[in-house]
C-alpha positions in Angstrom: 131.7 25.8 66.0 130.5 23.3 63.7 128.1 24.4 60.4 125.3 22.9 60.7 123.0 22.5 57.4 119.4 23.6 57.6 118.3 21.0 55.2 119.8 18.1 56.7 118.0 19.2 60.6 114.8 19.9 58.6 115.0 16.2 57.1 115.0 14.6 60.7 111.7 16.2 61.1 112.7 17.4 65.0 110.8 20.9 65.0 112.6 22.3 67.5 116.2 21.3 66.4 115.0 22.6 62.8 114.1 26.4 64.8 117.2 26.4 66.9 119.4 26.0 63.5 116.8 28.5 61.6 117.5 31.2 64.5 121.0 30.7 64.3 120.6 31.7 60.7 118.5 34.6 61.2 120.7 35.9 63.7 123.7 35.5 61.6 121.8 37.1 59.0 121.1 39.7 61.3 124.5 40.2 62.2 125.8 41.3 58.8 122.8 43.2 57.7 123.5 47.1 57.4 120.0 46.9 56.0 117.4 49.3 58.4 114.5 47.5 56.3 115.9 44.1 56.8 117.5 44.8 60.3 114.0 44.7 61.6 112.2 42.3 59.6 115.1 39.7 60.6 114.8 40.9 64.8 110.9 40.0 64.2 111.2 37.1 62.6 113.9 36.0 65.7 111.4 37.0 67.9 109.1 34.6 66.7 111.4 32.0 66.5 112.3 32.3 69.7 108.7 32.5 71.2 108.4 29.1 69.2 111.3 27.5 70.4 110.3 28.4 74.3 107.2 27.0 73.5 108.4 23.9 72.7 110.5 23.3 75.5 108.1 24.2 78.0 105.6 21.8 76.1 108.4 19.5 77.1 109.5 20.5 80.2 105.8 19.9 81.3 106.4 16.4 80.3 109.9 15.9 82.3 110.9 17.7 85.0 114.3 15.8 84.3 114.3 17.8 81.0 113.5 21.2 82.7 116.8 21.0 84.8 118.4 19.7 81.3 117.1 23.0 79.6 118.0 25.3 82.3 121.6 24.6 82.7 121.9 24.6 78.7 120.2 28.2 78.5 122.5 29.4 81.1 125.6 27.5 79.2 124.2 29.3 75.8 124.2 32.8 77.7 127.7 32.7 79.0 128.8 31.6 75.7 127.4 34.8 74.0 128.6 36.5 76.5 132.2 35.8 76.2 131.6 36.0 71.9 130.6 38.9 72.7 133.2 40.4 74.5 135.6 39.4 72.2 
């Protein structure tokens, strides 16, 4: 998978590109924190994130029911992909 830079996302001005890359982050964060304390101040602040990003898409999906069927088929290509990093 391809690093992508915060910075350069955040520059496009595209809110909800910019909180799709910052929850990748967090979760990474997440992933190597042994940190109780920061454990769940990172799971909150993904939570929010994620409550933001779902948001946005259905501010957009409202717009474009093409989009909605575009969204759909990516959050269920996202979940099989964790799935099977998971698994590994």
């Amino acid at each position: 998978m391809q690093k992508i830079d915060l910075c350069s996302v955040a520059d496009t001005g595209n809110r909800l590109e910019t909180l799709k890359v910052l929850l990748r982050k967090v979760a990474q964060a997440l992933e190597m924190s042994e940190s109780g304390r920061d454990i769940a101040a990172l799971a909150r602040q993904m939570q929010i994130i994620m409550s933001e990003i779902e948001a946005l898409e259905a501010e957009e999906s409202a717009k474009s029911p093409e989009l909605t069927e575009i969204i759909s088929k990516h959050r269920e290509h996202t979940v099989r992909e964790n799935k099977a990093h998971v698994e590994k």
